[in-house]
N, C-alpha and C positions, 0 to 999 in steps of 0.2 A: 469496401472501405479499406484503410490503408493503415499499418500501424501509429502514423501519427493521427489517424481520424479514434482512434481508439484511443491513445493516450491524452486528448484533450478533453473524450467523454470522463477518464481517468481523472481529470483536473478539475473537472466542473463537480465532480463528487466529493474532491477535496476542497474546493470553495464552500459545497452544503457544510463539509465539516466548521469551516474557517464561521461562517456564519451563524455558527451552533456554539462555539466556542472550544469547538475539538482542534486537535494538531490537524493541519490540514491536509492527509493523507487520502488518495481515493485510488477503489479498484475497480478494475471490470475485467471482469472472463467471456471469453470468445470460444468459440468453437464453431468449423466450417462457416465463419463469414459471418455467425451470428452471435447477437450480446445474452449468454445463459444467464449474467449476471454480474450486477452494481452493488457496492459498498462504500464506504464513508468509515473514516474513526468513529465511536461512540463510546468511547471508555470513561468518561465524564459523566457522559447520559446514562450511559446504563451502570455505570457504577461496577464497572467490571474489565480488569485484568486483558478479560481475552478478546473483548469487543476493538480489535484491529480491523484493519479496512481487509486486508487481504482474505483473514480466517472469517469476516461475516460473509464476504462474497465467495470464498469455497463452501462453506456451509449452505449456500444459497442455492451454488450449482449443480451441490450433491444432489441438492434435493431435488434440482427441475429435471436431473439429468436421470434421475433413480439410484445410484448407485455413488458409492465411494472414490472410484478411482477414474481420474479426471483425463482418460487420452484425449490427444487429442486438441486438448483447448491451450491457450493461450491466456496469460495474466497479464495486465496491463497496471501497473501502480504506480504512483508517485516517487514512494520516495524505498530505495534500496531495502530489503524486506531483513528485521530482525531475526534472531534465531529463531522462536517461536515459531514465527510465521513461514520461514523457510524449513525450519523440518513439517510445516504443515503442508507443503508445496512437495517437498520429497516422497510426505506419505502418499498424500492426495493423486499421488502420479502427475500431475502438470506437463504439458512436454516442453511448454514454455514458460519465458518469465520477461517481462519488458517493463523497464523499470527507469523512472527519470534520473531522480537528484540522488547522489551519493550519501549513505549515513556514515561519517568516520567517527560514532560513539559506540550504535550497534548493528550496524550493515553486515548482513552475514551472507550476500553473496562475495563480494571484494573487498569490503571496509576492514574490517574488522578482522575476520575470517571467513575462510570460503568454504562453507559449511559441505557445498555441494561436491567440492574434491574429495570428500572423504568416503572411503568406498561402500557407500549404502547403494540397496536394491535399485534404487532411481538416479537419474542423472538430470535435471529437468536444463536446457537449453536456456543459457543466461546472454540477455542484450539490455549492455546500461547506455545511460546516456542521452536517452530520445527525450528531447524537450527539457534538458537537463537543466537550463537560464530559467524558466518557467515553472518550472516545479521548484527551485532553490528558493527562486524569489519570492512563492507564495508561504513557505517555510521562513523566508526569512523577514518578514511582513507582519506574519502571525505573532511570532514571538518579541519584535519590536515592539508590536502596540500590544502587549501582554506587560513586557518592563515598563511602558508608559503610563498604565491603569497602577501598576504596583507600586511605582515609582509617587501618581495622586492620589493613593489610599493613603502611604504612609506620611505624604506631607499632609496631610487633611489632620494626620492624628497630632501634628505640633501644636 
């Protein structure tokens, strides 16, 4: 498979999200060829802060993989990875990061700040960009028919 066969498994976990009513963010980790591991937002669902797509799906591949620190594999996400999730990406060792639509609120590979220049133990290999029309659009979808639910709750209340 090819990193766009990866980033569109990527998209289709942020559609589960989009259909749940999460932001529609989706991960998958790779390592030699094969998928260790899927995630979705669920921070809505689970009612929690840390339930990112990127940190369930490292959480996921610790665990198939045994161990804490992730050589080796490749993250495949949606949308530009927050601080959070990017020093979760630094600790975890990742060696890569492939990443669609840009965040310019809290992108902390390029957006915002580039977390990963700053001289910590790891440097993990950053490609934005892939599918970038496609993951914007599912982002930009979401949150329209989000203003449009909000927009008929409040006319309902005249």
């Amino acid at each position: 498979m090819t990193d766009l066969d990866y980033m569109e498994l990527a998209i289709e976990q942020a559609k589960i999200a989009a259909s749940l009513g999460e932001v529609p963010v989706g991960a998958v980790i790779v390592k030699n060829d094969s998928i260790v591991a899927t995630a979705y937002n669920r921070r809505e669902l689970d009612k929690n802060a840390l339930a990112h797509a990127e940190l369930l799906a490292i959480d996921r591949a610790c665990k198939r993989l045994g161990g804490w620190r992730l050589f080796g594999c490749t993250l495949y996400v949606t949308l530009e990875p927050c601080p959070m999730c990017t020093g979760a990406i630094i600790n975890s060792r990742i060696d890569r990061v492939v990443y669609g639509a840009l965040d310019p609120k809290a992108g902390s590979c390029e957006s915002v700040i580039p977390l990963t220049e700053f001289p910590y133990n790891h440097k993990p290999i950053l490609e934005g960009g892939l599918l970038q029309q496609e993951c914007s659009q599912l982002l930009s979808d979401f949150f329209q028919q989000l203003r449009k639910k909000k927009l008929k709750k409040t006319s309902y209340k005249k």
